[in-house]
N, C-alpha and C positions, 0 to 999 in steps of 0.2 A: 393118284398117290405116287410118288416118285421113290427111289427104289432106298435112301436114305431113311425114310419113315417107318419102311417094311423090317432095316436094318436095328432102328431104334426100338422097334416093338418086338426084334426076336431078343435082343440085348434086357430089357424092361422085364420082359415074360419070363428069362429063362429058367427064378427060382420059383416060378408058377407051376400049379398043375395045370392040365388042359384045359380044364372049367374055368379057371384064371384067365387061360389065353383068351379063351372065347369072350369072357366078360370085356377086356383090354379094347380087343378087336371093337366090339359095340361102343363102348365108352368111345372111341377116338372116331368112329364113323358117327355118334352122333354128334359128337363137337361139330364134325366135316358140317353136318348140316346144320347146325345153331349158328355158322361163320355165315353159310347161305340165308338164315334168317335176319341174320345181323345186316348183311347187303341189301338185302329187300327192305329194312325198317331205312336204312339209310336214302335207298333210292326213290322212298315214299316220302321220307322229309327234302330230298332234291328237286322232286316233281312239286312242290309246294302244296300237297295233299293237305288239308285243313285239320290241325289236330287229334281229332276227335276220331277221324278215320287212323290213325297210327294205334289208338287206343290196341285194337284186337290184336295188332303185332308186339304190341309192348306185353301182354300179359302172354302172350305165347315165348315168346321169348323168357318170361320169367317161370312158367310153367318147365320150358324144355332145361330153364336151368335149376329147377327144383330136381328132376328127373336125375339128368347128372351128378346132382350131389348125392343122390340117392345110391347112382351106381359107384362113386365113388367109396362111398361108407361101403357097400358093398364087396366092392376089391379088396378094400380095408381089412374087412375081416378076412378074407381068402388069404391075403398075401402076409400078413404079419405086419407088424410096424415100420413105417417108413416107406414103405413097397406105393404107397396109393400117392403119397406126395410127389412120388418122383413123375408122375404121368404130366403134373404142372410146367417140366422141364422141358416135354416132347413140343416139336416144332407145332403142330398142330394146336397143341391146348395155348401156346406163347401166341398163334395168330388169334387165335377166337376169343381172348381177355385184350389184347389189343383191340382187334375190332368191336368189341362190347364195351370196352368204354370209351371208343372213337363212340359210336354211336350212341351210348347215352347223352356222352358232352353234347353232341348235336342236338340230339334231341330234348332236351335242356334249354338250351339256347334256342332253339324251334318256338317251342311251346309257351315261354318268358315275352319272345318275340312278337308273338302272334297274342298275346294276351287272356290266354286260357287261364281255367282253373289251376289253382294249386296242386290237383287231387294228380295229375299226369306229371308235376314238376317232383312231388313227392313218391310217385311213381317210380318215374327215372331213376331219381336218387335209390330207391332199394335196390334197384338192378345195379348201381353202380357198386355199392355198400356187398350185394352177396359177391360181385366180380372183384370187389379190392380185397376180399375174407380169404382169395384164394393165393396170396401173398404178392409176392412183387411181382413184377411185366418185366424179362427182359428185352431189348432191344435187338431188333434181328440185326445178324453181321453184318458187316460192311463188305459186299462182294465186288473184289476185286478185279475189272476186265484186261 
C-alpha cells in the first residue's frame, strides 16, 4: 500500500468513530484481496484451464463479493449517508471493478469460446451485473513521466 491510499483513508475516516475506521481498514484490505482473486481467475483463463475448473473461482469471487457488500451496508449504517459511497472513489475499489469486469468480459468470452454450458455464461453475467450496481468505473490517470 503506498502512502497516498494511507492519506485517502485518513481523509475518508475522519467523520468516523474508531469502529468505522477499523471497519474502512477491512473493507479496503479485502478488496486488496478480491483484486488477488480477480488475477488468479484471470490467470486460470490464460493458462487455458478448461471451464469447469474456473467454476470454484467464479463463485468465490461472487461469494467475496457478497461479503463486501455486506460490509459496505455495514459502514453505511456507522457513517451516515453518503459516507459508504465515497469508498467507490478510493484508488483501490476503482482497481478491483476494473479488474472484475476485465475478468468477467474474459471470462465470457472463455466460456462462449470453448462451448460450455450457459449456467457459467449466466454466471459471469451476475458478477458483472453486482460490479456494474456499484456505479461507474473511472479511468486511472494518465501519469505523466
Amino acid at each position: 500500500m503506498n502512502r497516498h491510499d494511507d492519506s485517502s483513508r485518513q481523509g475518508l475516516a475522519a467523520p468516523l468513530h474508531a469502529g468505522a475506521l477499523d471497519a474502512v481498514n477491512g473493507y479496503l484490505r479485502q478488496a486488496e484481496g478480491m483484486i488477488l482473486q480477480t488475477e488468479e481467475l484471470e490467470t486460470s483463463l490464460a493458462a487455458a484451464i478448461p471451464p469447469l475448473s474456473i467454476g470454484p473461482l467464479v463463485v468465490a469471487l461472487h461469494v467475496a463479493w457478497a461479503e463486501l457488500d455486506a460490509r459496505l451496508q455495514y459502514l453505511g449504517s456507522l457513517s451516515g449517508a453518503g459516507s459508504d459511497r465515497e469508498l467507490w472513489t478510493q484508488a483501490t475499489m476503482q482497481r478491483l471493478l476494473r479488474a472484475s469486469c476485465r475478468v468477467v468480459t474474459i471470462g465470457i468470452g472463455y466460456v462462449v469460446r470453448h462451448g460450455w454450458a450457459a449456467y457459467e455464461v449466466l454466471q459471469l453475467r451476475r458478477l458483472m451485473d453486482r460490479v456494474k450496481s456499484h456505479g461507474p468505473i473511472r479511468r486511472a490517470p494518465h501519469v505523466e513521466e
